[in-house]
C-alpha positions as CSV (number, residue, x, y, z in Angstrom):
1,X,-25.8,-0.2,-8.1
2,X,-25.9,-3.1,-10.7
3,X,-22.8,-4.5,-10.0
4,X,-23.2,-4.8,-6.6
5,X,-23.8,-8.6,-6.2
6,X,-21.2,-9.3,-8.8
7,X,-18.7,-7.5,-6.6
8,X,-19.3,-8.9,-3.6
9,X,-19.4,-12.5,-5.2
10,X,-15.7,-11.5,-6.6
11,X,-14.5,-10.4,-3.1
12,X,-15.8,-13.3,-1.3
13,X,-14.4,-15.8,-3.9
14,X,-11.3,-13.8,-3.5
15,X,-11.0,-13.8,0.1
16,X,-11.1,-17.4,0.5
17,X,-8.5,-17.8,-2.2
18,X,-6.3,-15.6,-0.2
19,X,-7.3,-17.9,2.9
20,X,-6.2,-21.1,0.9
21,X,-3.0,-19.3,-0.7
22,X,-4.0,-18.9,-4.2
23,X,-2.7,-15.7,-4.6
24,X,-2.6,-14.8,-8.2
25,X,-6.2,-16.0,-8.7
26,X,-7.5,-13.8,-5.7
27,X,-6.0,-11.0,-7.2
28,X,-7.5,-11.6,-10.4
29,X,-11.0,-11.6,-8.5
30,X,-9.9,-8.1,-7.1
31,X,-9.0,-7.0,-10.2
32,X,-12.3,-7.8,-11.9
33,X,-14.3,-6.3,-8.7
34,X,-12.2,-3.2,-9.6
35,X,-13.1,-3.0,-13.0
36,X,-17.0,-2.8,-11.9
37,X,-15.8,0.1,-8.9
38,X,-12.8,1.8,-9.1
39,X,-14.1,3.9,-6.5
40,X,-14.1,1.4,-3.3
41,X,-11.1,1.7,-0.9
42,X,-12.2,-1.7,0.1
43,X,-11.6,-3.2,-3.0
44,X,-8.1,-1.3,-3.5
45,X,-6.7,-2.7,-0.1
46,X,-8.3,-6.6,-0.8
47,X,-5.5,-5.9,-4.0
48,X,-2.7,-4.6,-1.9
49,X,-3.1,-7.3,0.2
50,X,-2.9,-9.9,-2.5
51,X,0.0,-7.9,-4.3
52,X,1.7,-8.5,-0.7
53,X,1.1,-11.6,-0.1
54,X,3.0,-12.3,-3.8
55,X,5.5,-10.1,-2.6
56,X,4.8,-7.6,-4.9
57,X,5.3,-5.0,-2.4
58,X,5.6,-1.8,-4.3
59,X,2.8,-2.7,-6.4
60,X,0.3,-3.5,-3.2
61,X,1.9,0.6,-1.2
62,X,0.1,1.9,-4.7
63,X,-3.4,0.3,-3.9
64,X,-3.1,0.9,-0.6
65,X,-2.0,4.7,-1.5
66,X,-5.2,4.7,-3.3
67,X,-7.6,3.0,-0.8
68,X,-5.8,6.1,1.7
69,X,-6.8,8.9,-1.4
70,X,-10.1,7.7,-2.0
71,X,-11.1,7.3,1.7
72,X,-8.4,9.3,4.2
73,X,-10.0,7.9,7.2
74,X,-10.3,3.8,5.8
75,X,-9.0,2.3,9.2
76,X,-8.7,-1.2,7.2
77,X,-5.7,0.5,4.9
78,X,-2.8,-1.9,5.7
């Protein structure tokens, strides 16, 4: 897939914005790796757990809801 690289760029830069508690710049990583795939439970539950972490709780349930519908058995669904 073409956008391969620039997701996983997106979720990496994400990640370690979560890990230095820049939450509302990870999300907008997540949010731009979602635009590429809408179709990646992984991508759905990096969201939720940035939605979380700004205590946006009902907000992050949906994306993990989604990560669950997309992929019923995604054992890293918070």
């Amino acid at each position: 897939m073409l956008f391969v690289g620039q997701i996983e760029e997106l979720v990496k830069k994400g990640q370690t914005l979560l890990n230095e508690g820049k939450f509302d710049e990870a999300l907008g990583c997540f949010e731009q790796a979602l635009l590429l795939n809408q179709n990646d439970p992984d991508l759905w539950n990096y969201k939720g757990v940035a939605l979380r972490s700004l205590g946006r709780y009902e907000e992050s349930m949906d994306c993990f809801n989604k990560s669950l519908k997309i992929d019923p058995r995604d054992k890293h669904a918070s």
